[in-house]
C-alpha positions as CSV (number, residue, x, y, z in Angstrom):
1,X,29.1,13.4,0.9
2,X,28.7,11.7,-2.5
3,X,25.3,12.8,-4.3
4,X,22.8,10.0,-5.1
5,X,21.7,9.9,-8.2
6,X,17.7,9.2,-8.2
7,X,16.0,6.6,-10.4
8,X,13.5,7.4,-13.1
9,X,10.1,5.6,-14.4
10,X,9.4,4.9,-18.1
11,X,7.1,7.5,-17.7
12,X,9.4,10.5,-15.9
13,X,9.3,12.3,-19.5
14,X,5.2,12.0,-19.2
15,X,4.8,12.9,-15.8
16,X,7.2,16.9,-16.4
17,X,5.3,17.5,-20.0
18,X,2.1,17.0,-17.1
19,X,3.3,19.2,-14.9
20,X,3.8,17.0,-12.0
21,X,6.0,18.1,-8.9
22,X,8.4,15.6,-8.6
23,X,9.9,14.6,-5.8
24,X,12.2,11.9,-3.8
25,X,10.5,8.5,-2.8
26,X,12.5,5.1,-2.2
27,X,15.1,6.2,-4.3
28,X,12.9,7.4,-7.4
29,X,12.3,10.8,-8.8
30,X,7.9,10.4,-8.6
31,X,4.9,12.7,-8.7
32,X,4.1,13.9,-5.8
33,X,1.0,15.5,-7.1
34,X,0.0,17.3,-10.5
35,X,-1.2,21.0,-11.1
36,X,-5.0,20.1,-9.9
37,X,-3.2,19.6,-6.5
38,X,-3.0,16.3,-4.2
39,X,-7.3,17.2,-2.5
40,X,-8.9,17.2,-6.2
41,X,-6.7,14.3,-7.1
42,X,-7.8,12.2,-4.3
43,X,-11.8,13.6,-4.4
44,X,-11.5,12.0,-8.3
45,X,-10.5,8.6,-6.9
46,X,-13.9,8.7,-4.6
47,X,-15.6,9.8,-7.2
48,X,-14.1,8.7,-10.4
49,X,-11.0,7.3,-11.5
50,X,-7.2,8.5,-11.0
51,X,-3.8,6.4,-12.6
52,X,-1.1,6.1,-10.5
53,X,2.5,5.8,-11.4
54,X,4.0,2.9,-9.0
55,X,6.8,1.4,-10.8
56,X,8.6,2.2,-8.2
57,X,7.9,-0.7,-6.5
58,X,9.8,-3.7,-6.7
59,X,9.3,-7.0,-8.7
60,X,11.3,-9.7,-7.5
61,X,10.2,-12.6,-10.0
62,X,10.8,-16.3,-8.6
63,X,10.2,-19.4,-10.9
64,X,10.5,-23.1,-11.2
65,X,9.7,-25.8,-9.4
66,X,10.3,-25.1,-5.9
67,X,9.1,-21.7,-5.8
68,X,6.2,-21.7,-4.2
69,X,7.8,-23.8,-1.1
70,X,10.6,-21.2,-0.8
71,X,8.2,-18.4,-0.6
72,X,6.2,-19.9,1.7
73,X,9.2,-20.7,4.0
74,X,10.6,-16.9,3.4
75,X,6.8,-15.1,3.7
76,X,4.5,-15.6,7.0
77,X,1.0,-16.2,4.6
78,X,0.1,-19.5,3.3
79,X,0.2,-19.6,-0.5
80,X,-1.9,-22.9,-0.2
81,X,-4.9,-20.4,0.7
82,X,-4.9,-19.6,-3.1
83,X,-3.7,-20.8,-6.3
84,X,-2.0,-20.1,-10.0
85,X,-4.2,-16.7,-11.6
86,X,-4.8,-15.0,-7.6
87,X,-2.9,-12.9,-5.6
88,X,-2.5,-12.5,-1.8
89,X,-1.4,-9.5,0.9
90,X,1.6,-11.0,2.7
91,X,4.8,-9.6,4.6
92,X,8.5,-10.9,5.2
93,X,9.2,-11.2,9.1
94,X,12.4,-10.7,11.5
95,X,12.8,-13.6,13.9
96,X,11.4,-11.1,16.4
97,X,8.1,-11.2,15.0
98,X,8.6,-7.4,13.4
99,X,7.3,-7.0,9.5
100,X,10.5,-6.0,7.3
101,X,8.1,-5.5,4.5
102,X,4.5,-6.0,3.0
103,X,4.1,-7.8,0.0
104,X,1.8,-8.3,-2.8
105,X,2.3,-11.9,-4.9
106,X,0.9,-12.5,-7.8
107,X,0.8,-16.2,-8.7
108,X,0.8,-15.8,-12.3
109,X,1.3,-19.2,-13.0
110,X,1.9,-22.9,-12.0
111,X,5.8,-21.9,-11.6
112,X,6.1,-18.0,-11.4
113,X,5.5,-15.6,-9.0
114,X,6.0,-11.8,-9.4
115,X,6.9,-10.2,-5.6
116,X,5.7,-7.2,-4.9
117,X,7.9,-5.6,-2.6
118,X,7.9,-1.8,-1.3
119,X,9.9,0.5,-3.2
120,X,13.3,0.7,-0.8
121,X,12.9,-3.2,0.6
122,X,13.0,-4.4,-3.0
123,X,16.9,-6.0,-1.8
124,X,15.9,-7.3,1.6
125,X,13.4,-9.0,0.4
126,X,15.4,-10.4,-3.2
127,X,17.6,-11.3,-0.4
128,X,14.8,-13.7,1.4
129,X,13.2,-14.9,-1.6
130,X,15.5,-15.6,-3.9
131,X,14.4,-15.2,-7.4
132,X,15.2,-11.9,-10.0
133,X,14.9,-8.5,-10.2
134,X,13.1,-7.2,-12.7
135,X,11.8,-3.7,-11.7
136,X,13.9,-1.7,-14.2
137,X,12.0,-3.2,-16.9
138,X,8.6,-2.9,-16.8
139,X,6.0,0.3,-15.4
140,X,3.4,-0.5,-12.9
141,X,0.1,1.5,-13.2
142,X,-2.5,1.7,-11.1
143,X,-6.6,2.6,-12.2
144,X,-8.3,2.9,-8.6
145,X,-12.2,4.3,-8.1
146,X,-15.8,3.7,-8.6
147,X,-15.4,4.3,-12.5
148,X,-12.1,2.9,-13.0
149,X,-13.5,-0.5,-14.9
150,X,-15.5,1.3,-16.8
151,X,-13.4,3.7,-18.0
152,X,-10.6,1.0,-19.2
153,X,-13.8,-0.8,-21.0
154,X,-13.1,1.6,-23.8
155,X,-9.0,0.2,-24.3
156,X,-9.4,-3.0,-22.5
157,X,-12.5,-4.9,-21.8
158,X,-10.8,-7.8,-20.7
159,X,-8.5,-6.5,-18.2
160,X,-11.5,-4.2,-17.1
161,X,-13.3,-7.2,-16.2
162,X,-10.2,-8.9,-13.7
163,X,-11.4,-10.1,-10.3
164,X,-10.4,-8.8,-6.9
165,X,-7.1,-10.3,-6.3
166,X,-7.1,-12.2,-9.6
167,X,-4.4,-12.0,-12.1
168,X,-3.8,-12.6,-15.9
169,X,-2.4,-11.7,-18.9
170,X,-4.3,-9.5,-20.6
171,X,-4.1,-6.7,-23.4
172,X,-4.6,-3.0,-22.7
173,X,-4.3,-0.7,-25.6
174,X,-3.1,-2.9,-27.9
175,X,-0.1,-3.7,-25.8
176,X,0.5,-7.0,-24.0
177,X,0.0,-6.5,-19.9
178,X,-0.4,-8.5,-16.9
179,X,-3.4,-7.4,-15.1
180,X,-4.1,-8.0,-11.1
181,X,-7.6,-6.6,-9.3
182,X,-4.7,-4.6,-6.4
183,X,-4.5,-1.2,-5.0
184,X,-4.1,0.7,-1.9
185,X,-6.6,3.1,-2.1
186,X,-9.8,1.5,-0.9
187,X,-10.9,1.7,-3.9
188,X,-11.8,-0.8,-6.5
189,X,-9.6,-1.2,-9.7
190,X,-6.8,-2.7,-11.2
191,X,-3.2,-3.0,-11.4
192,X,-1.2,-3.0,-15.0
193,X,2.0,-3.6,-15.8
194,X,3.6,-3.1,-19.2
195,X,7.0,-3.3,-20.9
196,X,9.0,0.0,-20.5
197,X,8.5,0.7,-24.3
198,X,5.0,0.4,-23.9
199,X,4.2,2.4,-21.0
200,X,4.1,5.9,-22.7
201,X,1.5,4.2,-25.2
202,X,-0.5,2.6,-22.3
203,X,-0.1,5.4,-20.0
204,X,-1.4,8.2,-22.6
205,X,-4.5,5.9,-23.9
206,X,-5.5,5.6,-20.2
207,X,-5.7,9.4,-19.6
208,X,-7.5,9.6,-23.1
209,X,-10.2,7.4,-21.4
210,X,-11.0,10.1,-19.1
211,X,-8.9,8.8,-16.1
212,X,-7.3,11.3,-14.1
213,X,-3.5,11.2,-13.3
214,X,-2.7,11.2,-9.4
215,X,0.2,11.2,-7.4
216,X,1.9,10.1,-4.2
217,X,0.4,12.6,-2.0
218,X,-3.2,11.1,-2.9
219,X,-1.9,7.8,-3.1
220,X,-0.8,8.4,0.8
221,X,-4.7,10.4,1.8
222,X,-6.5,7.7,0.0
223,X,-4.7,4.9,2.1
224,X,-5.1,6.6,5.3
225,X,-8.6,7.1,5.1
226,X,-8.8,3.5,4.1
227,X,-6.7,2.8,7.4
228,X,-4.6,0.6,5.0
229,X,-0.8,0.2,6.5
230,X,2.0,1.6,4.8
231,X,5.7,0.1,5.9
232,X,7.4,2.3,8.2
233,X,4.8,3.9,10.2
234,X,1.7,1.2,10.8
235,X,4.3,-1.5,10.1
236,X,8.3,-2.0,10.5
237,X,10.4,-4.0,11.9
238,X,9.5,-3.4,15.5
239,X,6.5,-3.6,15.2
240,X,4.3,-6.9,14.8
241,X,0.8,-7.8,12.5
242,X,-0.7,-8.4,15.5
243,X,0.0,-4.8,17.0
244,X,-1.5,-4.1,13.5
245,X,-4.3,-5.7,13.4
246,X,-3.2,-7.8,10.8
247,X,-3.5,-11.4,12.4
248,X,-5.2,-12.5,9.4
249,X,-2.5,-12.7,7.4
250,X,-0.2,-15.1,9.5
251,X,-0.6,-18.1,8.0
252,X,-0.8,-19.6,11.5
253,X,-1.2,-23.7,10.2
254,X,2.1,-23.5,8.5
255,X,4.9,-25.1,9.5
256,X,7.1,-22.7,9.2
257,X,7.7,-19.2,8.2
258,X,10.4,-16.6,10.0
259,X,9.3,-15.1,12.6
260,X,6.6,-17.8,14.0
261,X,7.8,-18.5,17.1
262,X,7.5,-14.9,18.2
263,X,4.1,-14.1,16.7
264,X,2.4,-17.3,18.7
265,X,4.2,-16.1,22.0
266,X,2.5,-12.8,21.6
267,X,-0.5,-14.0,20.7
268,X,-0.7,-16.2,23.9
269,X,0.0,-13.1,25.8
270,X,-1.9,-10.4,24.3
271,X,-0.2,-8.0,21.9
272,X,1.3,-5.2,23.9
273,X,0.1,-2.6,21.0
274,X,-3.3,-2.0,19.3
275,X,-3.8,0.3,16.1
276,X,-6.7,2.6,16.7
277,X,-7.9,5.5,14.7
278,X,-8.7,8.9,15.6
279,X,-10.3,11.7,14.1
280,X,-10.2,15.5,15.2
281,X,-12.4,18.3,14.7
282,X,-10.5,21.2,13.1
283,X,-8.8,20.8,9.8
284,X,-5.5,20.6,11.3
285,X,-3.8,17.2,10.6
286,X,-2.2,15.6,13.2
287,X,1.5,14.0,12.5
288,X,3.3,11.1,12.6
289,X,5.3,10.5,15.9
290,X,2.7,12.7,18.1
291,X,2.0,11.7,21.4
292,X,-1.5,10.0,22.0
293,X,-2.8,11.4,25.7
294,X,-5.8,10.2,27.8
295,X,-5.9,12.2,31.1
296,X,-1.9,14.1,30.3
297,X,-0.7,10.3,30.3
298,X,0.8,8.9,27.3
299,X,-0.5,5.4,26.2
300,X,0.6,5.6,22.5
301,X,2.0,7.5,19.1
302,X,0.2,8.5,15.8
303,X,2.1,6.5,12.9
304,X,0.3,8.2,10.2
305,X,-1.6,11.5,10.3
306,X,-3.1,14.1,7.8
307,X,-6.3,16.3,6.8
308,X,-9.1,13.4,5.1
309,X,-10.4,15.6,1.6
310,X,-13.5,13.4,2.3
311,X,-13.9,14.1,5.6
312,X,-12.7,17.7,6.0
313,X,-11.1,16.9,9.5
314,X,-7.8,15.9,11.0
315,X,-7.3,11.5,10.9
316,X,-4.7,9.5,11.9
317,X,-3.9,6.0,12.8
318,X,-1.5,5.4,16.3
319,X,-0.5,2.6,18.4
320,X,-1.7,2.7,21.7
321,X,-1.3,0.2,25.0
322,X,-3.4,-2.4,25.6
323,X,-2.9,-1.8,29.0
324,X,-4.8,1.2,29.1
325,X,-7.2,0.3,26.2
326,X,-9.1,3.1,24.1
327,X,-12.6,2.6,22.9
328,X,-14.5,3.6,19.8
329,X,-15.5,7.5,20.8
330,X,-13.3,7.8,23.6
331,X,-11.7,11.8,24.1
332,X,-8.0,11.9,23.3
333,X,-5.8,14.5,22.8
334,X,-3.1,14.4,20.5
335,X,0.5,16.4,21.0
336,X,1.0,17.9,17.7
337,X,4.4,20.1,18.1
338,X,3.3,21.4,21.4
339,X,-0.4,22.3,21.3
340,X,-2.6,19.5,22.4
341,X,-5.0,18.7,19.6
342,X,-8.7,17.3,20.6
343,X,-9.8,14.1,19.2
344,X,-11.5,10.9,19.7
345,X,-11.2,7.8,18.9
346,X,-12.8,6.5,15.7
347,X,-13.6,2.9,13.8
348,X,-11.7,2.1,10.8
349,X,-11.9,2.6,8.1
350,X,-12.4,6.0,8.1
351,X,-14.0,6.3,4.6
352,X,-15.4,2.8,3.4
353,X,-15.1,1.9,-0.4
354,X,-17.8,4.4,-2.6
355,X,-20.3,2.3,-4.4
């Protein structure tokens, strides 16, 4: 078989001289996590601040005129909820009802939007939206945790001071940016992304601020405990937002959006699936695709699982049956490669935003 050569960052150079273990990750070389290890990474994102490499995700930029009517035709949210200098959570449907991808658009302006696809459905959804590609280049960092503002106060107070979901251009280290008030950690902070040939700069004068560098292994811990979705286990194309829990981000008034039809059948009939979360009480982390058992019957399967740092227990997220519905401290057991593991059923999120 022919080898497949993996993408880099801007900041691939930054992240060996760091120490980082790299690894494979929707077709880029990332850190997985850095010599401090993935549990101290995520405990400074609590209690602190971490940066995260994402530029691995896609940007698919769409402009003119009719942009904002194609997206809204292509994604199932209503852009009409906000407006030019906001962004909005979002996803890109099958006809079945079954979420190809999650999305993050930032309106930037009157006539631009930058699409924030996953890292390996950057084409799908170019494909659905129309528009340009333009991850290769810029870098995407991420600042999440209690102190992350006030640590970028010391290189940019203006980006520092962006609003949840708000997005502008901004300066951050001397180097032009456009900032958004995203993440996927639970966590408060901010989103930046840079020119290629600034990242190094931008990148080094945010771990001068006393910001911690984290990487995907944390970035995956932190968005469990924050029972946040990631595509391909809480979310693919088989399974629905509404199985999710996610009904809030159909823009149900529309018109139209793909997928439509199938979501407002299932919601007259009752989604077949519910998420849940459990939590067990040894250290041992349960694991995606592990049977979910009340009584030795099998009413569902754990999408994501691992050990929470805060916790110091075994979580996970599953999709159970609504015909044999699970409440909030309800004893399951979960099949973890042959030995039942004891757990219950717990509310989300697991860990709630530190203040």
């Amino acid at each position: 078989m022919p080898s497949t050569t993996l993408r880099r960052t801007a900041l691939f150079d930054a992240h060996v001289a760091l120490g980082a273990r790299l690894v494979e990750f929707g077709g880029f070389e990332m850190p997985l996590s850095y010599p401090s290890g993935t549990v101290a990474e995520h405990l400074s994102c609590r209690g602190d601040a971490v940066v995260f490499d994402v530029s691995h995700l896609g940007t698919v930029r769409v402009t003119g005129p009719d942009a904002r009517a194609a997206l809204d035709l292509a994604l199932c949210n209503n852009l009409t909820r906000i407006a030019p200098g906001r962004a909005q959570y979002t996803q890109l449907l099958n006809d079945a009802g079954g979420v190809l991808d999650d999305i993050i658009v930032w309106w930037v302006s009157t006539d631009r939007f930058d699409v924030m696809p996953n890292a390996s459905n950057t084409e799908r959804v170019l494909a659905a939206v129309g528009g340009d590609d333009v991850t290769a280049g810029r870098t995407v960092l991420a600042v999440q945790g209690p102190n992350a503002r006030r640590r970028l106060l010391q290189i940019a107070p203006d980006a520092a001071g962006i609003g949840r979901f708000r997005v502008a251009a901004s300066s951050v280290a001397g180097r032009e940016a456009l900032v958004a008030g995203t993440g996927y950690t639970g966590e408060d902070g901010i989103e930046i992304a840079v020119d290629n040939a600034d990242a190094a700069h931008v990148f080094a004068a945010i771990l001068d601020a006393g910001v911690v560098p984290a990487g995907l292994g944390a970035r995956d811990t932190l968005r469990l405990e924050a029972a946040l979705p990631l595509h391909g286990h809480e979310l693919s194309d088989t399974i629905t937002p509404l199985e999710a829990g996610l009904a809030w981000v159909v823009g149900w008034d529309k018109p139209r959006f793909r997928g439509k039809e199938a979501l407002l059948d299932q919601r007259s009939a009752g989604p077949p699936r519910a998420l849940r979360g459990f939590a067990t009480s040894t250290r041992q982390p349960p694991r995606d695709g592990a049977d979910v058992l009340v009584d030795d019957e099998v009413v569902g399967v754990v999408t994501s699982g691992n050990f929470s740092p805060v916790l110091g227990h075994g979580i996970a997220l599953g999709l159970v049956s609504t015909s044999r519905p699970i409440d909030v401290g309800q004893h399951v057991q979960l099949n973890v490669r042959d030995r039942r593991l004891d757990a219950a059923c717990a509310p989300l999120p697991f860990v709630k935003k530190q203040v």
